[in-house]
N, C-alpha and C positions, 0 to 999 in steps of 0.2 A: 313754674307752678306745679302745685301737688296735685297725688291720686289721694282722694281721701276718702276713705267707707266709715260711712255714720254707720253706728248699730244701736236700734231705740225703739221701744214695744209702739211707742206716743208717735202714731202720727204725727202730732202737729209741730213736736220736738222735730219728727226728722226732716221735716218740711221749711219749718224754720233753720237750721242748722244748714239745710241743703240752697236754702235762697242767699245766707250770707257768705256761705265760702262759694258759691259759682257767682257773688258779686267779686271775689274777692283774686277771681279768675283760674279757682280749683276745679278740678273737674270731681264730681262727689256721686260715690256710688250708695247706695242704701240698703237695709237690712232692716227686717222688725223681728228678728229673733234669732240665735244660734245657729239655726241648720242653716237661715240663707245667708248667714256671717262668715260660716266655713265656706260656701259655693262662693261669695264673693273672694274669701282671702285667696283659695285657688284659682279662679277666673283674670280676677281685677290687677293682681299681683298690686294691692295698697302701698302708700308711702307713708301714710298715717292711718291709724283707725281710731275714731270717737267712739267711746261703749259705755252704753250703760251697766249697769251694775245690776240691777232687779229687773228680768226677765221673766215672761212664764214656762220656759219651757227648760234653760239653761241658764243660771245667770252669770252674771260678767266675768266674774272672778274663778270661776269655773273652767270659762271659756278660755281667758289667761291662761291659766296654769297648763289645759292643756294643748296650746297652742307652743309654751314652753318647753312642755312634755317631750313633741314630738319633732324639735328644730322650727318651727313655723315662725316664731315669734324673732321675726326680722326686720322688722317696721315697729317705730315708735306709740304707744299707744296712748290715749289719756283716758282715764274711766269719769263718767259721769252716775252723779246719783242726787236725789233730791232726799234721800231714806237714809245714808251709808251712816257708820260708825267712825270716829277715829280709827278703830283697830281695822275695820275693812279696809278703810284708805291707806295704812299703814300696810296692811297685809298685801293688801293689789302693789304699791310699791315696792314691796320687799322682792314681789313676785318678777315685777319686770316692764312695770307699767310708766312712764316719762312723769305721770302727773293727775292731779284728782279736780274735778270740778263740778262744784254746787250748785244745784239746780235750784233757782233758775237764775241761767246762764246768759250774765250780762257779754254783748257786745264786746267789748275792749278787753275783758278775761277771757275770752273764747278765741278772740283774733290774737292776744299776745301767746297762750297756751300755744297755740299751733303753732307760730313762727317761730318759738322756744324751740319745740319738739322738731321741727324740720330743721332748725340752724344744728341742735346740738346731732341730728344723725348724719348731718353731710359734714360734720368737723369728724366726728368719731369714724367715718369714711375717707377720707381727705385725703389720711397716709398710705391707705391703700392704694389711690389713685396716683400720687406724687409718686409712689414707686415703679406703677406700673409705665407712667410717665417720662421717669428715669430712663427706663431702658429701650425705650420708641423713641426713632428721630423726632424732632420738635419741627412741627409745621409750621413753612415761613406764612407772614402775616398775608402774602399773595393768594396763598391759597386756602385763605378763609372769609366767607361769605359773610355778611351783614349779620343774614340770622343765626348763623354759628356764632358768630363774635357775642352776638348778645346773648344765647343760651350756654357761654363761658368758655368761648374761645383763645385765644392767647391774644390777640390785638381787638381794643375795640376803638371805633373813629368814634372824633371828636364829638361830631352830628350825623342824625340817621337821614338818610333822604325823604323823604314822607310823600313825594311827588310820583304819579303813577309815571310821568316823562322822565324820571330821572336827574331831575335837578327842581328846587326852589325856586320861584321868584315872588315877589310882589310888586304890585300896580304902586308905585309910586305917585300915581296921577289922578289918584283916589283921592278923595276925601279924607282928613285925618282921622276920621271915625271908624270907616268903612278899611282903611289900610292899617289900623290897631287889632280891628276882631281878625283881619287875613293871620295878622303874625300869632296874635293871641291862638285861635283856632291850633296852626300851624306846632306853637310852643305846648300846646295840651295834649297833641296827637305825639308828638314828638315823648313826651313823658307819658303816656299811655303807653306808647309802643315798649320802652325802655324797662317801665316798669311791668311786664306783661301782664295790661288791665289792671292791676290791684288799685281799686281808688285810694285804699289807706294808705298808701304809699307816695304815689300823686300829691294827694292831700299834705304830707307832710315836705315833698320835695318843693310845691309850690308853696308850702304854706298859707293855705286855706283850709277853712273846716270843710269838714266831705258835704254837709248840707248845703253852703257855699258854691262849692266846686261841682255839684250836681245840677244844680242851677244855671251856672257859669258856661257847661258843656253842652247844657241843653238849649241855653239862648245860641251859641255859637255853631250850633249845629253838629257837633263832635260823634263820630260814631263811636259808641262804648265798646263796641266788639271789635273793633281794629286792631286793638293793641294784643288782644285774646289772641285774635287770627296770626298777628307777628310772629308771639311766643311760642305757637304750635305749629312755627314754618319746621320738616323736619333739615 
């Protein structure tokens, strides 16, 4: 999961934006205007940054260019605007921005926009890595942990353990009811973990709608934060 800094004059923009990617298991820092957009980009060190366009103090495209300026602009960014022009969107892209998005900002274009923008900086990263890769011994699968494996280790097992004792089981001597929601439970925490929390993802590897699946977790008793806490084992 990402670092993501909203930059957004609106309140209830940034508020919204902030509730769906920490559903989405980002962790999301906030800005209502340029000067604490800088204190963030230096602090937070971002992995993406959302930005508006129309500011009252700097706006977006300003703030671009000089972040451009000065080497900073190291993170992918997407500009938002409810006001912008084609040529401003055009202009912010020429400048160095991932992508542009109209306000107001449906769900499923804000969640694809960002996963666009994270896939394409860690491919355009990649080669870097592979090389530095090349030249370090390659770690046997022994000596990588669970949580390594899953935050992109060289070996990942089959199945993750879920069980605080270190192994699975089920009451076979249950009720077929009561011995469904055990695996059911078990299968959901398993692809929470995997997924680190993203429901949209869940959602798609189970194939259920997230409305569905929100339901599904909540009758079953599933903690939603388990899988958050996995992917931030360091």
């Amino acid at each position: 999961m990402a670092n993501i800094l909203v930059v957004d004059d609106e309140l209830g923009i940034r508020d919204l934006l902030s509730d769906i990617l920490n559903d989405e298991g980002h962790t999301v820092e906030l800005a209502e205007n340029a000067a604490q957009a800088r204190l963030a980009r230096q602090s937070a060190r971002p992995d993406l940054v959302l930005l508006d366009i129309w500011m009252p103090d700097t706006d977006g495209v300003t703030l671009l260019k000089e972040w451009r300026g000065t080497g900073l602009l190291t993170m992918p960014v997407i500009m938002m605007s409810g006001h912008a022009t084609i040529d401003t969107a055009v202009e912010a892209t020429r400048i160095g921005a991932q992508s542009f998005l109209e306000k107001p900002i449906t769900l499923q274009k804000l969640l694809k926009a960002v996963d666009q923008a994270l896939s394409r900086d860690a491919a355009s990263r990649k080669p870097a890595v592979e090389a530095a890769d090349a030249q370090a011994p390659a770690a046997s699968s022994s000596d990588l942990t669970v949580e390594a494996a899953m935050m992109g280790g060289q070996t990942l097992p089959a199945a993750v353990d879920l069980s605080p004792q270190g192994q699975q089981t089920f009451d076979l001597d249950k009720p077929l009811r009561d011995a469904r929601d055990a695996f059911e439970k078990a299968y959901f925490e398993f692809h929470l973990a995997k997924e680190g929390g993203s429901m949209t993802r869940v959602a798609e590897k189970t194939g259920l709608e997230r409305t569905h699946l929100y339901r599904k977790l909540k009758q079953l008793g599933v903690d939603l934060s388990r899988g958050r806490r996995a992917s931030s084992v360091p």
